[in-house]
Every structure is written in structure tokens, then in C-alpha cells.
C-alpha positions in Angstrom: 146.8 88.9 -4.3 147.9 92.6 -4.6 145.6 95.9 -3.8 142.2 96.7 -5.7 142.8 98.6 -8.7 140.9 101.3 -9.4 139.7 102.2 -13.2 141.7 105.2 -13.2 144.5 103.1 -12.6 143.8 100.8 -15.3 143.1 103.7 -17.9 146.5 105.2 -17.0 148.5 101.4 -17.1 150.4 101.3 -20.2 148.8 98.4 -22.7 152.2 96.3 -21.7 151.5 96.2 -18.2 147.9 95.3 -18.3 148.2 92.7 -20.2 150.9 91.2 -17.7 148.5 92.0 -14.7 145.7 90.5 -16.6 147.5 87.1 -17.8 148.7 87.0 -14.0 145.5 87.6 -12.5 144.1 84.7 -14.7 146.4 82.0 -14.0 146.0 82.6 -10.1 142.5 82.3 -10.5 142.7 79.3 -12.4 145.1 78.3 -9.9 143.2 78.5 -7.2 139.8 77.3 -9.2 141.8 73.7 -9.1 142.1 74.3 -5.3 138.3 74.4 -5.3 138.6 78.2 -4.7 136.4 81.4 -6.0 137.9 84.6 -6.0 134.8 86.4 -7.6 136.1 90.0 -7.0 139.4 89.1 -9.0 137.3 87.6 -11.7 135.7 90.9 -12.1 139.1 92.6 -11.6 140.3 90.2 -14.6 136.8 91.4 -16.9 137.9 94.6 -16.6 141.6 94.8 -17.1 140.3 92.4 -20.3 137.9 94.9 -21.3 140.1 97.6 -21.6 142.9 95.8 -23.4 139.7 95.0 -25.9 139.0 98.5 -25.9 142.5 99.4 -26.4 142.9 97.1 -29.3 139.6 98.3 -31.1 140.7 101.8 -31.1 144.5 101.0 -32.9 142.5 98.9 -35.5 139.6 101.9 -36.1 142.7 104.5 -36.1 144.7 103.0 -38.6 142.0 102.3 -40.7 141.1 105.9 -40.5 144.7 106.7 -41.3 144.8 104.2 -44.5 141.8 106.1 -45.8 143.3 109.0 -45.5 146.5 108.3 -47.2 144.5 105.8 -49.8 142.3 109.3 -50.7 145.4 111.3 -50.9 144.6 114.1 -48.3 147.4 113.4 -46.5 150.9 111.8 -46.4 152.6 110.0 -42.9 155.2 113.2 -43.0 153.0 116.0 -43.4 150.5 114.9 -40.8 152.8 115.4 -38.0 153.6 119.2 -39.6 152.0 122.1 -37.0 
């Protein structure tokens, strides 16, 4: 299965992509688990690309609740926080 990635290249995938590597990586494991087949180095590649799409989604949820707060307390509005 493919080349190591390293975790600059997984901090640099877009959130599309690593989530198709990462549903990939897990149905050839599993694939090969039915084989009778470990691939313990893939499962780790798998935690990781996991753990950043985790990591990904926890910072969209913390950044629009910090944006709702900020519109619900008035200091700003969506147009004029784009303004320079």
C-alpha cells in the first residue's frame, strides 16, 4: 500500500483528501485483518490521519463558536470582519 506519509504531509492534505486516504487505509486493513494479516505500521498510519481529521474538526466547531459569540455580543458583523 502506497509510500509512508510523513506529518507534514498530512498537515498540508486538504481535509477531503484525508479523509479518503483514511477511509481507504481502513478498509485495506480490515481487509487484510480477514486474511489473518497485521499491517501495524498502517494502523498507526490510520491513528494518525484519524487524529488530525479530529483535530481538524475540533478547531471548525471552537471557531464558529467563537464567531457566534462574537456576532451574539454584537462586536462584530460576518461583513465587517473581513474589512482591512
Amino acid at each position: 500500500m502506497g509510500n509512508k506519509v510523513t506529518q507534514e504531509d498530512i498537515a498540508t492534505m486538504s481535509s477531503e483528501e484525508l479523509d479518503g486516504r483514511y477511509c481507504s487505509l481502513v478498509s485495506y486493513i480490515e481487509r487484510e485483518h480477514k486474511r489473518g494479516k497485521k499491517h501495524l505500521e498502517l494502523e498507526t498510519e490510520a491513528c494518525y490521519f484519524y487524529r488530525e481529521l479530529e483535530w481538524r474538526k475540533t478547531v471548525r466547531a471552537n471557531h464558529l463558536t467563537y464567531l457566534q459569540n462574537k456576532l451574539l455580543n454584537g462586536e462584530e458583523t460576518l461583513y465587517n470582519s473581513y474589512e482591512g
